[in-house]
C-alpha positions as CSV (number, residue, x, y, z in Angstrom):
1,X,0.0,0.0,0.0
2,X,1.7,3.4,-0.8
3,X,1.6,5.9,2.0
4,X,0.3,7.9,3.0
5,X,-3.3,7.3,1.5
6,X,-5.5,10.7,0.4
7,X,-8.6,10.2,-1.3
8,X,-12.5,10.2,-1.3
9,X,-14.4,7.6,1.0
10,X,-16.1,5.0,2.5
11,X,-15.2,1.7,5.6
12,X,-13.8,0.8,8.9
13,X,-13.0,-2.0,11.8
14,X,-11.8,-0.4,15.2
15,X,-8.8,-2.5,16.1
16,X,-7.6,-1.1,19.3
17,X,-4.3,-2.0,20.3
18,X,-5.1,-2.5,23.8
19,X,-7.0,-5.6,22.9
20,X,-5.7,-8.4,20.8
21,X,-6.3,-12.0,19.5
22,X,-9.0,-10.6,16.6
23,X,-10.0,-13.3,14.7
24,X,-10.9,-12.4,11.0
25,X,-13.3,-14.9,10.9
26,X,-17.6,-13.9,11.1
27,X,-18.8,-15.2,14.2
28,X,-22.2,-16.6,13.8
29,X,-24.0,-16.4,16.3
30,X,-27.8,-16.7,16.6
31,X,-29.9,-13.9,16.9
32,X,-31.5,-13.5,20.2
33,X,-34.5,-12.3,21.2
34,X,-34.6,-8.5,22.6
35,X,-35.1,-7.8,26.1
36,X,-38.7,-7.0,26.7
37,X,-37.4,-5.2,30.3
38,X,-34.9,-3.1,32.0
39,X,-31.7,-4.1,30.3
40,X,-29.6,-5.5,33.4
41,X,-25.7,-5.6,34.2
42,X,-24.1,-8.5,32.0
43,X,-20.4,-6.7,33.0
44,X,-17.7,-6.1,30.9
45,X,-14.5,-8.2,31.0
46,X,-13.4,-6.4,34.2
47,X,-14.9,-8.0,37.3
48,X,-18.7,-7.3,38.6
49,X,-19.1,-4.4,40.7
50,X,-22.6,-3.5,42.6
51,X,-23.2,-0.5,40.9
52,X,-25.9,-0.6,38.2
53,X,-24.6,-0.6,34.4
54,X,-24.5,2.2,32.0
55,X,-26.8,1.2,29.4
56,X,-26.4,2.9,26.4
57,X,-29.1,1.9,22.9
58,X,-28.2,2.8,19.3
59,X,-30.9,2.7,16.4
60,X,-29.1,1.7,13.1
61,X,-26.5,-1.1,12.9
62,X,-24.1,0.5,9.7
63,X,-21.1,1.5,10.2
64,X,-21.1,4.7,12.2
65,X,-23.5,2.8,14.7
66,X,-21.1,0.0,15.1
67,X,-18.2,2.4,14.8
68,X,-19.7,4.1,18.1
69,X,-20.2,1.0,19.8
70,X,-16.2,-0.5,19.1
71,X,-15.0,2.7,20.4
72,X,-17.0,3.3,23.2
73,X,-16.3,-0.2,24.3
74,X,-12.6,-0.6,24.0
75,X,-12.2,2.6,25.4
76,X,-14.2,2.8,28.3
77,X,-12.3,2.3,31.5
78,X,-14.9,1.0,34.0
79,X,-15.6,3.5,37.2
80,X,-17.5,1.6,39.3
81,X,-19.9,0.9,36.7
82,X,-20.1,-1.3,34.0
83,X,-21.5,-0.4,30.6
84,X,-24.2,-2.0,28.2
85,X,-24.3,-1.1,24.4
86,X,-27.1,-2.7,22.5
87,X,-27.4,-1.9,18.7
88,X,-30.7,-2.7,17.1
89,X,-30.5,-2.9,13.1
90,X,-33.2,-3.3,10.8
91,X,-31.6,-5.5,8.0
92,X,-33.0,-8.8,7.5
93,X,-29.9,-11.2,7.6
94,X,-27.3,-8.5,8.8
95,X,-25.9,-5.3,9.9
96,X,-24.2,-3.2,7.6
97,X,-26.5,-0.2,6.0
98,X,-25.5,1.1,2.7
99,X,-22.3,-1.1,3.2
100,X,-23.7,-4.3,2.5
101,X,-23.6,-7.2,0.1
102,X,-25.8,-9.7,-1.2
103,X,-24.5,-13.3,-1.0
104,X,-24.9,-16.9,-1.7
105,X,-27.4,-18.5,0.1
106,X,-29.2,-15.6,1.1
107,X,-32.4,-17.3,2.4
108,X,-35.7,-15.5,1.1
109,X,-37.8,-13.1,2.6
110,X,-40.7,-14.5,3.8
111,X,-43.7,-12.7,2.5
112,X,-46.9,-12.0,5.0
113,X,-49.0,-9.5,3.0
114,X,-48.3,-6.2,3.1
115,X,-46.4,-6.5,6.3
116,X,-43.2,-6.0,5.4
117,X,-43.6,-3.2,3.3
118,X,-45.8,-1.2,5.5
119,X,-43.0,-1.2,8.1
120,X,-40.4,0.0,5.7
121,X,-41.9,2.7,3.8
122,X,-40.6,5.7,6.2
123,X,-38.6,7.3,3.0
124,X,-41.3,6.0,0.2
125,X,-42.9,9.3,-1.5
126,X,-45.6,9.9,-4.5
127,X,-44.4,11.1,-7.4
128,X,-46.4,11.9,-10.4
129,X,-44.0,12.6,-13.0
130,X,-42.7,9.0,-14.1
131,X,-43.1,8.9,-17.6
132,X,-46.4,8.0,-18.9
133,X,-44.9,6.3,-22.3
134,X,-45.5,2.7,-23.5
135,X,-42.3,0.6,-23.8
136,X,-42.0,-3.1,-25.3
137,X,-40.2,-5.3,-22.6
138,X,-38.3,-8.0,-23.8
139,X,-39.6,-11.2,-22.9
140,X,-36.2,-12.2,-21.4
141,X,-36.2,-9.0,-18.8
142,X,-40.5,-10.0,-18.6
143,X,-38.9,-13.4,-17.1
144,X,-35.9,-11.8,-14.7
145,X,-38.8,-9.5,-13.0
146,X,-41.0,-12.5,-12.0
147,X,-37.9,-14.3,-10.4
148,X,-38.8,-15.0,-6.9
149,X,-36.0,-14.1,-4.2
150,X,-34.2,-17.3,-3.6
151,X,-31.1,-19.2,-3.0
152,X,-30.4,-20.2,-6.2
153,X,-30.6,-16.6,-7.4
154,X,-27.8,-16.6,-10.7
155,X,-27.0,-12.9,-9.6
156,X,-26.0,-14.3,-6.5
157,X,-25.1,-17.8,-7.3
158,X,-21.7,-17.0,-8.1
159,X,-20.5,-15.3,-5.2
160,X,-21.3,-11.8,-3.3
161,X,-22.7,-8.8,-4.8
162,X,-22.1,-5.0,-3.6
163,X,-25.5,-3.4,-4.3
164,X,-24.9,0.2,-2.8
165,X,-21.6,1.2,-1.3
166,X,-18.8,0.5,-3.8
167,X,-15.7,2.2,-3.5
168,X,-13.6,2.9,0.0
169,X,-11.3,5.5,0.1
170,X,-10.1,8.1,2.4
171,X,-11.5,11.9,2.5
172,X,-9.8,15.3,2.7
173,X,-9.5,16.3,6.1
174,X,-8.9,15.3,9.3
175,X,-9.2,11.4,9.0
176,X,-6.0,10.2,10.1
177,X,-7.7,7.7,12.7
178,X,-9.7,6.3,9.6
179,X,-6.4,6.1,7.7
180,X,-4.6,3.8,10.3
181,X,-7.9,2.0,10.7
182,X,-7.8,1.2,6.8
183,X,-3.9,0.1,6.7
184,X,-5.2,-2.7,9.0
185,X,-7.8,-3.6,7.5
186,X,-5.6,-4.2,4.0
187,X,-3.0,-6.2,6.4
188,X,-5.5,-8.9,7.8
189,X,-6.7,-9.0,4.2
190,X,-10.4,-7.3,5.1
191,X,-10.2,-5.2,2.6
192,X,-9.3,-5.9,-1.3
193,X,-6.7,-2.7,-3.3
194,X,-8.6,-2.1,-7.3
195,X,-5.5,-2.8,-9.1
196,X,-4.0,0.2,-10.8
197,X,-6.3,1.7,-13.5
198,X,-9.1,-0.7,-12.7
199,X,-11.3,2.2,-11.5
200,X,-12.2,4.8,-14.4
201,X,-14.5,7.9,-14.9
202,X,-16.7,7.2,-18.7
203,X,-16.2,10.9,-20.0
204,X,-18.0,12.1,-23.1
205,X,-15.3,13.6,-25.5
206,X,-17.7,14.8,-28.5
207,X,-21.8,13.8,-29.0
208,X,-20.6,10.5,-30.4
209,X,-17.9,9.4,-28.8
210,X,-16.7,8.8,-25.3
211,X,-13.4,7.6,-23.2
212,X,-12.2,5.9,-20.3
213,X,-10.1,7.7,-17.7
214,X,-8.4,6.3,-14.9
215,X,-8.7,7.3,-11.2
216,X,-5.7,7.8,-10.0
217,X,-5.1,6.9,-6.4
218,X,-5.9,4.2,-3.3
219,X,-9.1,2.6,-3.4
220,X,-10.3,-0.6,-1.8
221,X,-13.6,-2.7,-1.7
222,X,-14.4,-5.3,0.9
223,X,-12.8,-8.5,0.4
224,X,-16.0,-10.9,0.2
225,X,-17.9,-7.7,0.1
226,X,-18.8,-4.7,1.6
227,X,-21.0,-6.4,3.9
228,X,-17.8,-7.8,5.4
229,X,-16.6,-4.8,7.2
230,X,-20.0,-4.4,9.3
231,X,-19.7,-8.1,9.7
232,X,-15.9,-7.7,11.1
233,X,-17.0,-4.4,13.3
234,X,-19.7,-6.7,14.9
235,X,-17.6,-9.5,15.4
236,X,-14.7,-7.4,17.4
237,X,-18.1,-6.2,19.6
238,X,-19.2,-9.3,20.3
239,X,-15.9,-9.7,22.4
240,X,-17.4,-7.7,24.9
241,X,-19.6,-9.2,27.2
242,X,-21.4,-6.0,27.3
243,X,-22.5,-6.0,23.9
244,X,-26.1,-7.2,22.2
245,X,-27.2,-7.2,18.7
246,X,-30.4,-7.3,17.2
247,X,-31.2,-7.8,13.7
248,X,-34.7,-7.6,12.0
249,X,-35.7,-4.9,14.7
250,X,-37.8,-1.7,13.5
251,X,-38.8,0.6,16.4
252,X,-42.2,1.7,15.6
253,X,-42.2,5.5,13.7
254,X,-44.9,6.4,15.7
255,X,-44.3,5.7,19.5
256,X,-41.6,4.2,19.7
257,X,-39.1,6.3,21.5
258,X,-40.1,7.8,24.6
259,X,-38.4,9.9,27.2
260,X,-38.9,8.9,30.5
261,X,-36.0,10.9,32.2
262,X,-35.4,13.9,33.8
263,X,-33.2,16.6,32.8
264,X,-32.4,17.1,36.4
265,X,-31.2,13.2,37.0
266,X,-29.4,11.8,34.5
267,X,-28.4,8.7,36.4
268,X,-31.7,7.1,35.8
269,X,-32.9,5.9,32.6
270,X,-33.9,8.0,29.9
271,X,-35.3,6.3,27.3
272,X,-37.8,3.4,26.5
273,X,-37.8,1.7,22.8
274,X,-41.0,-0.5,21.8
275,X,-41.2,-2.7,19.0
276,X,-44.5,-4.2,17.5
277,X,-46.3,-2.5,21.0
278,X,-43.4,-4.4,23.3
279,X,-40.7,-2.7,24.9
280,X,-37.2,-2.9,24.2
281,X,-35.7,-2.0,27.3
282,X,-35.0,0.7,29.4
283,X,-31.5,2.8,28.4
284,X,-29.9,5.4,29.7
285,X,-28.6,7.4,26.9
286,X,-29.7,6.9,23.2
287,X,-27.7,7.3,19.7
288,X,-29.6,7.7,16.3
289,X,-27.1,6.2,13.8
290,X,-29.6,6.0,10.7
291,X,-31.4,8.7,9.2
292,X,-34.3,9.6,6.9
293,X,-38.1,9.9,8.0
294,X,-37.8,6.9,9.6
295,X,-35.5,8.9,12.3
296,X,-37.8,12.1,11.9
297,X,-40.7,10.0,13.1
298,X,-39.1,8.5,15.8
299,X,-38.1,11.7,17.4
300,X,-40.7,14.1,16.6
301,X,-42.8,13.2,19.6
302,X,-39.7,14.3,22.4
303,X,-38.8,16.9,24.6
304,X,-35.2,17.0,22.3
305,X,-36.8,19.6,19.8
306,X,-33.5,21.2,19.1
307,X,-32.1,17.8,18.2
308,X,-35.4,16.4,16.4
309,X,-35.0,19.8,14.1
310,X,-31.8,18.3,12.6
311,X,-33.4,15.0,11.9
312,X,-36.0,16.5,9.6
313,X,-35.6,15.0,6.2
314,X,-36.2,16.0,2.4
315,X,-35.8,14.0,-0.3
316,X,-34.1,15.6,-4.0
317,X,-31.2,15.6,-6.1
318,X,-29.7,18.9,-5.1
319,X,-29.5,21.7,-2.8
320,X,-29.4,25.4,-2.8
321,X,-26.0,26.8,-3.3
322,X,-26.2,27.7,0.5
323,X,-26.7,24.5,1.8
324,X,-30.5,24.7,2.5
325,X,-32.1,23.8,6.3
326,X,-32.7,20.8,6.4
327,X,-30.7,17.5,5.9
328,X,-31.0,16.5,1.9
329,X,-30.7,13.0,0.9
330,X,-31.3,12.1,-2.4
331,X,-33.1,8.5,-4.2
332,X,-31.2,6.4,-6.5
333,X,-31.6,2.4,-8.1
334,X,-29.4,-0.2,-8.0
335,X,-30.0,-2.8,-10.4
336,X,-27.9,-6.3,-9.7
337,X,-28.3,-8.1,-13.3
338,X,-26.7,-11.1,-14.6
339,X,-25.4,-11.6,-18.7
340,X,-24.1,-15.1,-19.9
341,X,-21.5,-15.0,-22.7
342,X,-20.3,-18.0,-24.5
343,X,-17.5,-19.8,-22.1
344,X,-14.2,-17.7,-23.1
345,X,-15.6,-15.0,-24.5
346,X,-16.7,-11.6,-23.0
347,X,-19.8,-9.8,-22.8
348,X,-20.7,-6.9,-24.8
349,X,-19.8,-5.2,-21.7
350,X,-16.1,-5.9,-21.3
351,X,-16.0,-5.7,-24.8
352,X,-16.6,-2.2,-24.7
353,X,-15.1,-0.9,-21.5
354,X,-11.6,-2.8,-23.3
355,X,-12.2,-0.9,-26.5
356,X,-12.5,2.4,-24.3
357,X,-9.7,2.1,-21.8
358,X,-6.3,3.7,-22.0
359,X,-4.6,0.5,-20.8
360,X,-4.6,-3.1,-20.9
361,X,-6.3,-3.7,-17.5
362,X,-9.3,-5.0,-16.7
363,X,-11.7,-2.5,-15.9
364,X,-13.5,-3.2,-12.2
365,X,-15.9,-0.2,-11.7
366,X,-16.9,3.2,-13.8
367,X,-17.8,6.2,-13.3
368,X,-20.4,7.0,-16.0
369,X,-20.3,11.0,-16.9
370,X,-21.7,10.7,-20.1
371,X,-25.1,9.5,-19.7
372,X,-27.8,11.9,-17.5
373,X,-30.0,8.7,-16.3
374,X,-26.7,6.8,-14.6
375,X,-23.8,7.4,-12.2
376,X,-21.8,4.3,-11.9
377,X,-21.5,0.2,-12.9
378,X,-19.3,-2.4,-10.9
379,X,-18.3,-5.8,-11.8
380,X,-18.8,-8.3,-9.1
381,X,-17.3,-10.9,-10.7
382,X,-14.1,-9.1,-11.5
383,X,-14.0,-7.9,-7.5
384,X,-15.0,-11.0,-6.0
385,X,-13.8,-13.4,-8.4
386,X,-16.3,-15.3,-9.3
387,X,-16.2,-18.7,-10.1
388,X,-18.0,-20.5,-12.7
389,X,-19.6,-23.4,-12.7
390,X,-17.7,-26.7,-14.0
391,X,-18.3,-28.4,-17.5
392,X,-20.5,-25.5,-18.4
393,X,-20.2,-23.6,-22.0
394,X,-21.0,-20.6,-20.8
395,X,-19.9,-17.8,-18.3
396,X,-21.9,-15.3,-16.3
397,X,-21.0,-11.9,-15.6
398,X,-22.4,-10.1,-12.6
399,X,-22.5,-6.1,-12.3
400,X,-24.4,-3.7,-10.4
401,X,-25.9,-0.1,-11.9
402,X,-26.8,2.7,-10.3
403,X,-29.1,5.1,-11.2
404,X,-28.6,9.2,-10.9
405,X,-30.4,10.9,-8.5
406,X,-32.5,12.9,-10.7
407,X,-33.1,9.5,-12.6
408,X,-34.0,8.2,-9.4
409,X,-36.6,11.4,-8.3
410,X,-38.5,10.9,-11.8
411,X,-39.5,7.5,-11.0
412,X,-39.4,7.1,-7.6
413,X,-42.0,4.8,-5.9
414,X,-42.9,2.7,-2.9
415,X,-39.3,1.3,-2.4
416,X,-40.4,-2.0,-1.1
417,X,-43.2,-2.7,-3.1
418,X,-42.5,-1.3,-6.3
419,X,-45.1,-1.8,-9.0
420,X,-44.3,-4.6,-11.9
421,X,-45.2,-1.4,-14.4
422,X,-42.5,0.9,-12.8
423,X,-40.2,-2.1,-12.5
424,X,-40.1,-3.3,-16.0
425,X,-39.9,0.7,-17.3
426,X,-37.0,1.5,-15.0
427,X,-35.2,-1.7,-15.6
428,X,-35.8,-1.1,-19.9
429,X,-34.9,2.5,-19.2
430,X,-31.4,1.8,-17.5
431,X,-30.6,-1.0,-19.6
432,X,-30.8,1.5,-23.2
433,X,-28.8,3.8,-20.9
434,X,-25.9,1.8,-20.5
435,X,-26.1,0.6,-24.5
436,X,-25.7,4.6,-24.9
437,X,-23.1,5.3,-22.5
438,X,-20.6,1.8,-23.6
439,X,-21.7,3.0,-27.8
440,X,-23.7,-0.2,-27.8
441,X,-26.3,-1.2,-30.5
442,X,-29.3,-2.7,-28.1
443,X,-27.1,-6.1,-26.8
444,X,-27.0,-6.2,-23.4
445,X,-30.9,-6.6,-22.0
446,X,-30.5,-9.7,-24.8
447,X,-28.2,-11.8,-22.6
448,X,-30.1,-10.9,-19.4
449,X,-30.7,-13.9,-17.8
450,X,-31.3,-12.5,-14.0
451,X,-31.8,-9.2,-12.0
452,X,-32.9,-7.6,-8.9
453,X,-34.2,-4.2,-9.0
454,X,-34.0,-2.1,-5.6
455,X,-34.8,1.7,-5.3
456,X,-32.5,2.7,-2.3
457,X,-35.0,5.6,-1.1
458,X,-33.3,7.4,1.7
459,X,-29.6,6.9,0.0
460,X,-27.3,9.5,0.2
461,X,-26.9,13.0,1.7
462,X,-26.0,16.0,-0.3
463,X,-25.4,18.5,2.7
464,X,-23.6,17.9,5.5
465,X,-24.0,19.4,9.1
466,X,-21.5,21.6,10.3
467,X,-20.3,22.4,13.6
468,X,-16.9,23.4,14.8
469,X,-16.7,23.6,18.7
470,X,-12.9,24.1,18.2
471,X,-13.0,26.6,15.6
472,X,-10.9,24.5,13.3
473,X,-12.3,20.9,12.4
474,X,-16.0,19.6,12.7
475,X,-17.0,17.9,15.4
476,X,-18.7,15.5,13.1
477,X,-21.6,14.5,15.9
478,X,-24.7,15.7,17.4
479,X,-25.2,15.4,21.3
480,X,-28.0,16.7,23.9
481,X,-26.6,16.6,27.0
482,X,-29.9,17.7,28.3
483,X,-31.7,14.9,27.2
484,X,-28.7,12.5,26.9
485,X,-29.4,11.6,22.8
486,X,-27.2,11.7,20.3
487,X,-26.6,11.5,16.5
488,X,-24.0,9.9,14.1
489,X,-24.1,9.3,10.3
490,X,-22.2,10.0,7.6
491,X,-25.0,13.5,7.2
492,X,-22.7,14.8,9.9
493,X,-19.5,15.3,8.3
494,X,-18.7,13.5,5.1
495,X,-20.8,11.9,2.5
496,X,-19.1,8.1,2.5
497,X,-18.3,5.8,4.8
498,X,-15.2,6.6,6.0
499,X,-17.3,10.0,7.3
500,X,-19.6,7.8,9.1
501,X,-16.7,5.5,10.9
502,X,-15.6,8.8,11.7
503,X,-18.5,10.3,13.2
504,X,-19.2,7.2,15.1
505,X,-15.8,7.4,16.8
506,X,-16.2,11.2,17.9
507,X,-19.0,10.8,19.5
508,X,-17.7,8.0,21.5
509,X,-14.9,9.9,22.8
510,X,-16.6,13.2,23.5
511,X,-19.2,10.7,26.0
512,X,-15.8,9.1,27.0
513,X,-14.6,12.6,28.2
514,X,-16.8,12.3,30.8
515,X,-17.0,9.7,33.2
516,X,-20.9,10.1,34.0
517,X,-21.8,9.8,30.4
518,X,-22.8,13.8,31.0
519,X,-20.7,15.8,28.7
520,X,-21.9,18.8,27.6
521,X,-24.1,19.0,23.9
522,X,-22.3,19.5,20.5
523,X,-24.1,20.8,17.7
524,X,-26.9,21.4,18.1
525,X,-28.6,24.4,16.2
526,X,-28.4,27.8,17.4
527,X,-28.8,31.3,17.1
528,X,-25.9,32.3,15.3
529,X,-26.4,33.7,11.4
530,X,-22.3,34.1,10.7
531,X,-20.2,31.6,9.5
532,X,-19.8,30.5,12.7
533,X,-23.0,29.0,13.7
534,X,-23.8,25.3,12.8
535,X,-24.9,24.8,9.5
536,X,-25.4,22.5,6.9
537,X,-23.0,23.3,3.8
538,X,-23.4,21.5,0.1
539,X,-21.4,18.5,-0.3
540,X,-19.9,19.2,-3.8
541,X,-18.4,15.3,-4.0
542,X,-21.6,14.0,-3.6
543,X,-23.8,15.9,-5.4
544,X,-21.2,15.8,-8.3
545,X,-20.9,12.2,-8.2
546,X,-24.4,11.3,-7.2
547,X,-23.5,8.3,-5.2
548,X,-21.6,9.6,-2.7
549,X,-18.1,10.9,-1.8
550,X,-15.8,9.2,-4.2
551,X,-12.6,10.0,-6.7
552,X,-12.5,11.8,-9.5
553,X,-10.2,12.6,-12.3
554,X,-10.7,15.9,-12.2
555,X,-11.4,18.8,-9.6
556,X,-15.1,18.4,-10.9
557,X,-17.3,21.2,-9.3
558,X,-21.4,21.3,-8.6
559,X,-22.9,23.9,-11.0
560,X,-25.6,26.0,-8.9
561,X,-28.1,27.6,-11.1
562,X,-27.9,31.7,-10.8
563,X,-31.8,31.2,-9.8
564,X,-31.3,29.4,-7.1
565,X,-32.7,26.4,-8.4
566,X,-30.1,23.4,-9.4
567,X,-29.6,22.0,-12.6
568,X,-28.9,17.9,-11.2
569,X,-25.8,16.3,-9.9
570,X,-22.7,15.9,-12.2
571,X,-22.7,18.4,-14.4
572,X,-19.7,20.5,-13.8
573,X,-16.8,20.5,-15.9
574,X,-14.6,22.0,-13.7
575,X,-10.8,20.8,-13.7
């Protein structure tokens, strides 16, 4: 690895050096129930004391939830008490957010109704302005739709599939903690380098014709696939005695954070989470490490209005050149789809991205800049190294597409449910997208043999919030010390990953700073119109990209309309 590492990014695994014997292998363990009570001391690894724990509850097992708990657990230095973390995620089969992964043997959701998706449509909005037009569907794509999930899926057959985050890389700023975090993940083989020129930007050179440049710089991917790093942060918390996981856990919108504390006696619970009308336990201090309306809900019936206020959620493409005032995230689709090519030779894909690169490598993921409708495509295969299957005459490529945001907006819908209509026209609509952007002739929905659609609703933020206690850097976190809640997320201080490690470790050492769990509350809006005063500020990497903070080839800036009203992500040409 060349040092030091500078770039754009997204990952982590806290791997204090006062602990040791990490084992890079998952540890499976079952999923337990929640506690329906009080949670009660389990102790930490130091011995039992008769002082009543610390209990501490974070909503949203990604990576700046679990990047709060690792630090907040290897750090802490018992003081008569002992302290209780317990992260409750709402994924299915695992924690990880927008890093996750799709892979083999994935059992199916089980499908009760309308249950599931009437729990999961916080960030799901109407939108009348999908395009009306009729489109023939290929009877091929026809077939993909209908696929039921399953574990003998071909998109995931093969190996694992990256279906949101793709690239990790390291941000301008202060990230040094990240970049030592991200060295060791590369030594015990966590995370995967893109070779050399393997990541490029698709730039259009004339109105028919296009070119491949490379990204210069470090990047990574998970090894076995971006679900891996949540998977690895989990597994170093499960050391702890003190730590619980839940997955498949959705705290109702409606009631299901209450504050039952008092301002003046912070020693006592503050907090009740219910689930499905059951309680979750009793906590003394609570963390919101997911965002969206989901989070807006959930804290829009407490006594932390100044907090609540940040949570408030739009959804859109863009924001106003000043930032706007409230936290922007914008709606894009990922479409997993799998091609079979005769055995030893490419698709129509690699053909092309070959005949448009500068060099003779193989081309892993692409930043498409010359078509409006799409932002990037990813070979899983290539990354994970797929195998394929023995005696057979043909191969199957696996990629994943994302949509751009604007793309996204226009046909936005109910993102678990989405209509077969809206389905087939998106998936038709991306597919003669790509043909335009690889200079293809109409030959890649052909050789579609499977596909997932998924519209990731509440995807990624396009401000940031801003505060700067110490004049200099963000702080990177919200806290109420009044109420004794607090906020982490990649929203906070950098669009990627990498920001929401980042964020999740702050906040665990500013509540570290104290040993009562009572330090005093960061960020929080306030009076102040200068410069000074918290904020949220436009985040020109992601609203350039579309997907997030990632490299570029270029010193590409967001073009704000002189109206006030943006013209979409990714259309600056500045160098």
């Amino acid at each position: 690895m060349s040092t030091p590492l500078r770039l754009y990014a997204i990952v982590y695994l806290i791997l204090p050096a006062r602990r040791s014997g990490f084992s890079p292998l998952i540890n499976k363990r079952r999923i337990r129930s929640p506690p329906t009570h009080t949670t009660s001391a389990r102790g930490m690894t130091q011995a039992a004391t008769s002082e009543p724990s610390i209990s501490i509850a974070v909503l949203g097992g990604g990576v700046s939830g679990l990047s709060f708990a690792s630090e907040l657990l290897s750090k802490y230095e018992t003081g008569g008490r002992e302290l209780e973390v317990t992260v409750f995620d709402t994924g299915r089969l695992r924690p990880g957010g927008r890093c996750s992964s799709r892979l083999p043997g994935d059992a199916p959701k089980e499908q009760k109704g309308q249950q599931g998706s009437s729990r999961r449509a916080c960030d799901d909005e109407k939108n009348s302005n999908a395009d009306k037009e009729n489109q023939s569907i290929p009877a091929n794509i026809r077939k993909a739709i209908k696929l039921t999930d399953g574990k003998d899926r071909t998109i995931t057959s093969s190996g694992p599939v990256d279906h949101a985050a793709q690239i990790i890389s390291i941000p301008p700023g202060s990230f040094d903690e990240f970049e030592c975090q991200l060295n060791q993940w590369a030594q015990n083989g966590i995370v995967a380098e893109f070779p050399k020129g393997s990541v490029c930007e698709l730039l259009a050179e004339s109105e028919s014709k296009s070119r491949l440049h490379a990204v210069d710089g470090d990047m990574y991917y998970g090894a076995g696939g971006m679900g891996n790093i949540p998977a690895k942060m989990r597994e170093f918390c499960e050391s702890f005695s003190g730590f619980r996981m839940y997955q498949d856990v959705w705290v109702s919108p409606s009631n299901g954070v209450k504050y039952i504390g008092s301002t003046d006696n912070l020693h006592e619970p503050q907090w009740e989470l219910k689930a499905n009308g059951k309680s979750l336990g009793r906590y003394h201090r609570l963390i919101i490490a997911h965002n969206g309306k989901c989070a807006d809900r959930i804290m829009s019936k407490t006594p932390a209005k100044a907090f609540h206020s940040l949570l408030r959620t739009r959804f859109g493409p863009s924001v106003p050149q000043w930032g706007g005032s409230q936290m922007t995230l914008n709606s894009i689709y990922s479409l997993v789809f799998a091609v079979k090519t005769q055995k030893g030779a490419g698709s129509p894909i690699t053909e092309a991205l070959s005949k448009l690169s500068p060099g003779d490598e193989n081309v892993y993921t692409v930043m498409i800049k010359n078509q409006p409708n799409l932002r990037l495509l990813s070979s899983n295969t290539l990354k994970h190294k797929h195998h394929q299957a023995a005696g057979s005459e043909s191969n199957i490529e696996v990629y994943t597409l994302l949509s751009s945001a604007a793309f996204g907006k226009k046909f936005k819908g109910p993102q678990e449910n989405l209509p077969v209509d809206l389905t087939e026209k998106v998936v038709v609509k991306m597919f003669e997208s790509l043909e335009r952007s690889l200079e293809l002739n109409g030959s890649i929905a052909d050789i579609v043999v499977d596909l997932k659609l998924q519209l990731w609703g509440a995807a990624v933020p396009v401000n940031t919030w801003v505060s700067r206690s110490n004049k200099v850097d963000p702080d990177g976190f919200v806290w109420d010390g009044e109420h004794g809640v607090g906020a982490v997320g990649d929203w906070i201080l950098d669009s990627s990953i990498a920001g929401a490690w980042e964020s999740g470790r702050r906040l665990a050492s500013h509540i570290l700073c104290d040993s009562k769990f009572e330090p005093p509350s960061v960020g929080l809006p306030s009076r102040l119109t200068n410069d000074e005063g918290p904020k949220f500020i436009p985040s020109n990497a992601a609203l350039v990209s579309g997907v997030g903070s990632v490299p570029t080839s270029t010193n590409e800036q967001f073009v704000f309309s002189s109206n006030g009203q943006n013209r979409g992500e990714g259309r600056g040409r500045g160098r």
